[in-house]
C-alpha positions in Angstrom: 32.4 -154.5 -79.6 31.3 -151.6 -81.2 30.2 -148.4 -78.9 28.4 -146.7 -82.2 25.7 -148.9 -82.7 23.4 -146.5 -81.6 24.1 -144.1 -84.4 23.7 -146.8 -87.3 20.9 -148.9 -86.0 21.2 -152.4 -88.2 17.5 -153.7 -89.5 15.9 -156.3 -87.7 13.8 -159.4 -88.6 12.4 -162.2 -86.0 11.8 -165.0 -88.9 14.1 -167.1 -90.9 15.7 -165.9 -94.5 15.9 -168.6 -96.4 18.1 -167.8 -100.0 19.6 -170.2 -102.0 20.1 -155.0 -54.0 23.5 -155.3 -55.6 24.9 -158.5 -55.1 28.7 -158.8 -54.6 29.6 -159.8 -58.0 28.0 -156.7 -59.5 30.2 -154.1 -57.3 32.9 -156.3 -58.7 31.9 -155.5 -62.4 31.2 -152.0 -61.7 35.1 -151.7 -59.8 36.9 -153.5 -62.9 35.2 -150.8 -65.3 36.8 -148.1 -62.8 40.2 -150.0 -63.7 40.5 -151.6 -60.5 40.3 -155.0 -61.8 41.7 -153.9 -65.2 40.2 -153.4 -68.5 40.3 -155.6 -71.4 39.8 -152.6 -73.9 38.3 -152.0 -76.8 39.1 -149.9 -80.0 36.1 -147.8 -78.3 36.6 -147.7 -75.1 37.4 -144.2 -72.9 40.7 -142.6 -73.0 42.3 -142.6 -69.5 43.1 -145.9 -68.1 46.5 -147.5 -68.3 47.8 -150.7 -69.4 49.9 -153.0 -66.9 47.1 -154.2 -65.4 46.3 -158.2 -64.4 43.3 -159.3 -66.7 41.0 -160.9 -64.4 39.3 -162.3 -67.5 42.3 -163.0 -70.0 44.7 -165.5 -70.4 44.4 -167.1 -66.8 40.3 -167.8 -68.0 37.7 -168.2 -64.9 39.0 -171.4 -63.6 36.3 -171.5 -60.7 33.0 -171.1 -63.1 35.2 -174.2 -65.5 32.6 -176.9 -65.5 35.1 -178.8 -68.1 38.3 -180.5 -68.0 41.3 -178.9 -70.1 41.9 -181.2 -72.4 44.7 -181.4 -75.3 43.1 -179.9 -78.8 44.6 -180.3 -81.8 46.7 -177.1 -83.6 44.7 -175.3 -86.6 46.2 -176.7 -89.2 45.5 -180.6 -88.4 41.9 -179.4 -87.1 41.3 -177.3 -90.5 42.4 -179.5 -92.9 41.7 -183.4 -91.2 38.4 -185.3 -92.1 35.8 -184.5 -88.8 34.8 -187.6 -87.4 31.1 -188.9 -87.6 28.9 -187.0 -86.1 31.0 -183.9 -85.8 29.1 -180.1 -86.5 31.5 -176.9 -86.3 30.5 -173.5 -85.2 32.5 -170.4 -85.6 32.0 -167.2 -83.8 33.5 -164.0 -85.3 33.1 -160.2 -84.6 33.7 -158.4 -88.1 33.8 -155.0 -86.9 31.6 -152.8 -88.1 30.0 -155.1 -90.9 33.2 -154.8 -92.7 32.6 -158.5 -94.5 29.8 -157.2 -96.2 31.1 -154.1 -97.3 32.3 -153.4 -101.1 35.4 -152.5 -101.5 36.4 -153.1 -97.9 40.0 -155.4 -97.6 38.4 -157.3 -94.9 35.6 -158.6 -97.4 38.1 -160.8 -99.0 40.0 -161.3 -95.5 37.1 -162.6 -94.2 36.5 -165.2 -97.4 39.7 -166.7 -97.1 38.4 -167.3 -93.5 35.3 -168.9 -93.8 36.5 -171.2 -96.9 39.1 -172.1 -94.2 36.9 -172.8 -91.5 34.8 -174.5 -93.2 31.5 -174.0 -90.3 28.6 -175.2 -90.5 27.2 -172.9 -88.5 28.6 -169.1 -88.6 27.8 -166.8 -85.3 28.5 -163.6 -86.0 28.8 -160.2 -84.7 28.3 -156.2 -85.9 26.5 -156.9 -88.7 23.9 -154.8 -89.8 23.6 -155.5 -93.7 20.3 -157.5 -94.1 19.7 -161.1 -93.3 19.1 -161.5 -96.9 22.2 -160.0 -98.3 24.3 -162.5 -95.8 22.8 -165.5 -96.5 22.7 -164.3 -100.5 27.0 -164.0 -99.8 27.4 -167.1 -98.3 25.2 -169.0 -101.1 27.2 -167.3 -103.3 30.5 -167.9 -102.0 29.9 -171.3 -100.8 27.5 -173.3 -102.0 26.0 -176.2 -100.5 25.8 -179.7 -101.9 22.3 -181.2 -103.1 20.2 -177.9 -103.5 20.5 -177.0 -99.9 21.1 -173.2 -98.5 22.1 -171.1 -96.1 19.7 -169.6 -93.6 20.5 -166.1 -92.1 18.6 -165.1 -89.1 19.7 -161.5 -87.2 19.3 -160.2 -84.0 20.3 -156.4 -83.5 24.3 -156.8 -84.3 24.3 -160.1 -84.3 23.7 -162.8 -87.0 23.6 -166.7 -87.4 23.8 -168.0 -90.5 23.5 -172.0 -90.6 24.0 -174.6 -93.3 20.9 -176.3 -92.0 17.6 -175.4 -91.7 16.2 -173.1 -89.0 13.4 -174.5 -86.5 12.3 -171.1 -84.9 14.4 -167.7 -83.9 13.9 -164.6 -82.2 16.0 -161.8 -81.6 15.4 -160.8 -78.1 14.6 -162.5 -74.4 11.6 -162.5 -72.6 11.3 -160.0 -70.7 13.1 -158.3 -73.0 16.4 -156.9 -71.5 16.8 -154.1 -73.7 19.8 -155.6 -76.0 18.6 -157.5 -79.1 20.2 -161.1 -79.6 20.3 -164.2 -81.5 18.4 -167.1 -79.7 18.0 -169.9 -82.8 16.8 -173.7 -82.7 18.7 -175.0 -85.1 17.5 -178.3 -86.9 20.7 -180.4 -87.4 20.2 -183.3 -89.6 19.4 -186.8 -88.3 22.2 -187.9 -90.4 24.6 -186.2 -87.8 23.0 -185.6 -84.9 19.8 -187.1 -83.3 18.9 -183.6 -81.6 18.9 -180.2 -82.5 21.1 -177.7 -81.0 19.8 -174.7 -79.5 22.5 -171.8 -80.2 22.4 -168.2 -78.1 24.9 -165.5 -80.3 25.1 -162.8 -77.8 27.2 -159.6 -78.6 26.5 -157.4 -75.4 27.5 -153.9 -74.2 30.6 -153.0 -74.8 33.2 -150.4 -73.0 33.9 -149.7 -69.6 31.0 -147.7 -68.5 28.2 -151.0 -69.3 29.0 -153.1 -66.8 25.7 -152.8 -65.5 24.0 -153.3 -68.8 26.3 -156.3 -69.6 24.9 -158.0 -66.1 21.4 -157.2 -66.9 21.8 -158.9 -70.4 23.6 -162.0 -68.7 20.5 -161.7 -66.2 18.5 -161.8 -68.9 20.2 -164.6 -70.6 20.3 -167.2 -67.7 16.9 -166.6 -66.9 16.1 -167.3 -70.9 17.7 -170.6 -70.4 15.4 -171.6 -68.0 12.4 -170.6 -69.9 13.9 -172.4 -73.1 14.6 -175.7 -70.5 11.0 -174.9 -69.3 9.0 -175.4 -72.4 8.0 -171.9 -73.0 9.2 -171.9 -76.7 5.9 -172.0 -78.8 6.8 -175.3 -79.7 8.8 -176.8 -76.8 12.4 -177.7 -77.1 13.0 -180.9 -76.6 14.9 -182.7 -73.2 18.3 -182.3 -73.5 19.0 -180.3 -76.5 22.5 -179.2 -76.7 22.9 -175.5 -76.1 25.9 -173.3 -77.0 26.1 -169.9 -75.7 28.9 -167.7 -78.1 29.8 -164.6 -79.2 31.1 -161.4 -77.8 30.3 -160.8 -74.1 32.4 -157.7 -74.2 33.9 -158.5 -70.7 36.3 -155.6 -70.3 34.9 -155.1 -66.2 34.7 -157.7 -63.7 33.6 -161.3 -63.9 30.1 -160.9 -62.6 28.4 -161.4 -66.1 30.4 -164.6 -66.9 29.5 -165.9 -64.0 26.1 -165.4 -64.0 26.1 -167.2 -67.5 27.9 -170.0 -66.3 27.0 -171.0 -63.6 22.8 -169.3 -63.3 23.2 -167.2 -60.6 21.0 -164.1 -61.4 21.8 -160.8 -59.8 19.0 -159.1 -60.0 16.3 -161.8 -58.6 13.7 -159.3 -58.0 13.5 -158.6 -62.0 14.8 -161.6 -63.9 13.4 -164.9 -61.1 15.7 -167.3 -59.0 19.0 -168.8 -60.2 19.0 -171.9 -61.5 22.1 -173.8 -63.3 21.5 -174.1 -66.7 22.7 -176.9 -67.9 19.9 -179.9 -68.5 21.4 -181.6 -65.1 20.9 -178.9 -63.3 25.0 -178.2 -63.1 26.8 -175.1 -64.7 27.9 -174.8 -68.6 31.1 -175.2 -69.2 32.8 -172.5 -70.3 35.3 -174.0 -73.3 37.9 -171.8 -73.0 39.7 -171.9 -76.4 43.7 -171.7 -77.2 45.3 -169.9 -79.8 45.4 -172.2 -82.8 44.2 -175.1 -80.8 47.6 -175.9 -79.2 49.0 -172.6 -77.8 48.7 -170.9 -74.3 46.8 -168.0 -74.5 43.2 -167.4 -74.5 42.7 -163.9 -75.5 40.5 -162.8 -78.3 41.1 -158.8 -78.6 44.6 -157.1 -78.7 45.3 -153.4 -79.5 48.9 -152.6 -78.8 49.6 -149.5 -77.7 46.0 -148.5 -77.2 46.5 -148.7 -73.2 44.1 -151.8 -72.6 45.4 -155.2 -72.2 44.6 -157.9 -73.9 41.8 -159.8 -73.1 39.3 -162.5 -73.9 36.3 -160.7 -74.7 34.7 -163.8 -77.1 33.7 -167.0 -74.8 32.0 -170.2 -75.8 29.6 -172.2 -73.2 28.3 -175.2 -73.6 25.5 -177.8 -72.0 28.5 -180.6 -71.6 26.0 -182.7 -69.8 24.5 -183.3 -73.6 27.1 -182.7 -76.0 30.8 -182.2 -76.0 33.8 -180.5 -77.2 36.2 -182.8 -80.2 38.4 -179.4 -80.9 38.4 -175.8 -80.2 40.5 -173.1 -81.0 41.3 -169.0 -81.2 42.3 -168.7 -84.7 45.2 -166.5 -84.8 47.1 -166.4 -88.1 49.4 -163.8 -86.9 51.0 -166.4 -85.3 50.9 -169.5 -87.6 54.1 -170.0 -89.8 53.9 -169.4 -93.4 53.9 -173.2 -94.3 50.9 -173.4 -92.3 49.4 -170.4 -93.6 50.2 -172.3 -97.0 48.2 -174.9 -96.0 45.3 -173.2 -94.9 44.8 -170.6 -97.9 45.5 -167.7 -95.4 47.7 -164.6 -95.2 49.2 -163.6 -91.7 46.8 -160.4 -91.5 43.5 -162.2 -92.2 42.9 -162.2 -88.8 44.4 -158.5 -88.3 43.2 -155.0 -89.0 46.6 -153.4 -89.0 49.9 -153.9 -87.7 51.4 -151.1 -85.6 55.2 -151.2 -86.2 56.0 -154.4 -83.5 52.3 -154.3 -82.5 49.0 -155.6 -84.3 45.6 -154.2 -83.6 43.6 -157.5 -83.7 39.9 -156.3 -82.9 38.4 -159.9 -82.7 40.1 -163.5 -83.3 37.6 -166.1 -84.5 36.5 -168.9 -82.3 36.1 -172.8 -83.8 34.1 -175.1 -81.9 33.6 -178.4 -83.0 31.0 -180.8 -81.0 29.5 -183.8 -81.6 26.9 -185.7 -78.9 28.2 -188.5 -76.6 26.9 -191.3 -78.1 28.5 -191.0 -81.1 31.4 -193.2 -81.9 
């Protein structure tokens, strides 16, 4: 999340780089950013409100918007260094902070490195970034080159960037209508070999801090009713039935749960300005909202922590999926704070990679990376 956006507008670009009334849930949202539901915080947000407060969006998740089963994952070590299965893709979701990856001379430029050679994504969702699609996709050719010739693509949208180890089918960095915050919608061509569909990938990074809870539901207005032009054919070239879809990236949900929800499960606030609800998933059901652990195997599910800031907590970075088409082998929140140093060992990492700073018996974690890994249902 990033409040200062605004005063270091990023460049944009809407074609592929190739290189190498209100409704109940809305009074909800605007009470949590009062503090009556609790914040989630941010390193941005407002001086004033308190910490002790129940996260109505942390650890405990949205169990009622769940279209998925909890299922045991495996921990990061076994999921970061194991041979994927056939068929398997892995996307990664990461909010740099303030394009710090791509920064010379910044420490979390080579943080970053070790995590990416670690992750090992083929598809990289990423958030406040604001260097130039071509100088991303000229890093990660660089940094890690792809076998047979192949490159990276690097597409942006406002502060958001997806950069994809196969080859991009269309992008475009806003909805339509328009809702006012650029994003990342991108059809991503996945190779036969893997996959026998595409998959359709939304990186959203919207409004951040206390005070844009009613931006944050306009964008997740903006987003469902996307879907269902996307599901609808209105791409220039239609997507086809059934493409997986994979909604990630920082939602900033530090107010109520009215924007998650919409996302979910389709149901549009504002009707009047963004058309009907509809679920948005290809059977007509919600997404499901994966809900990642720490490392895979842990208990929590929070993805921003800044300890003695005032603000609990909170998962501010979801994952949703079209489960109806696709599904989840392993997720995880990638905390190496937490790992032990053998596993560290293992993974080429350092206990702060994930960290800006740590505050005496505190850490100010901005972001934690999310790993997805999906493969379709047919495959063995």
């Amino acid at each position: 999340m990033n409040r200062r956006l605004s005063a270091q507008p990023p460049p944009h670009s809407t074609s592929p780089v190739r290189l190498g009334g209100l409704s109940g849930w809305l009074v909800l949202g605007l009470l949590g950013s009062l503090g009556s539901l609790g914040l989630g915080g941010c390193a941005d947000l407002d001086a004033g409100a308190t910490a002790n407060h129940t996260d109505s969006l942390g650890d405990a998740g949205t169990d009622a918007d769940d279209a998925g089963p909890t299922v045991a994952m495996p921990g990061a070590v076994t999921m970061l260094t194991s041979a994927r299965g056939p068929g398997v893709i892995r996307v990664a979701s990461y909010n740099i902070e303030k394009n710090s990856a791509f920064e010379p001379n910044n420490p979390q430029a080579v943080r970053f490195l070790r995590l990416v050679k670690a992750i090992g994504a083929d598809v990289w969702a990423l958030q406040e970034v604001w260097s130039p699609p071509e100088t991303v996709a000229a890093w990660f050719n660089s940094r890690m080159p792809l076998p047979n010739g192949a490159t990276w693509t690097a597409v942006d949208g406002g502060s958001t960037m997806t950069v994809s180890s196969f080859p991009v089918v269309h992008h475009q960095s806003a909805t339509s209508p328009d809702s006012g915050r650029k994003i990342s919608l991108t059809w991503i061509d996945v190779p036969a070999s893997l996959w026998s569909k595409d998959l359709y990938l939304i990186n959203a990074h919207m409004t951040c801090c206390g005070d844009g809870e009613l931006s944050r539901q306009r964008e997740a207005d903006s987003i469902a009713a996307w879907i269902q032009r996307v599901r609808g054919g209105k791409l220039p070239n239609p997507l086809p039935t059934a493409t997986p879809l994979l909604l990630i990236g920082d939602l900033n949900l530090v107010g109520g749960p009215g924007p998650l929800h919409t996302l979910v499960t389709g149901d549009i606030n504002d009707e009047a300005s963004w058309g009907p609800d509809a679920a948005p998933d290809w059977d007509d059901t919600p997404l499901r909202d994966i809900r990642p652990h720490h490392n895979g195997d842990g208990d929590a599910t929070w993805t921003w922590r800044w300890d003695g800031s005032g603000f609990n907590q909170n998962r501010l970075d979801c994952a949703l999926l079209s489960d109806s088409v696709a599904e989840v082998v392993a997720a995880m929140v990638l905390n190496t704070t937490t790992l032990t140093q053998p596993q560290l060992d293992a993974l080429g990492l350092a206990q702060l990679d994930v960290g800006k700073s740590k505050l005496g018996a505190g850490w100010v974690l901005d972001h934690l990376p999310l790993v997805i890994d999906l493969r379709l249902p047919e495959s063995p």
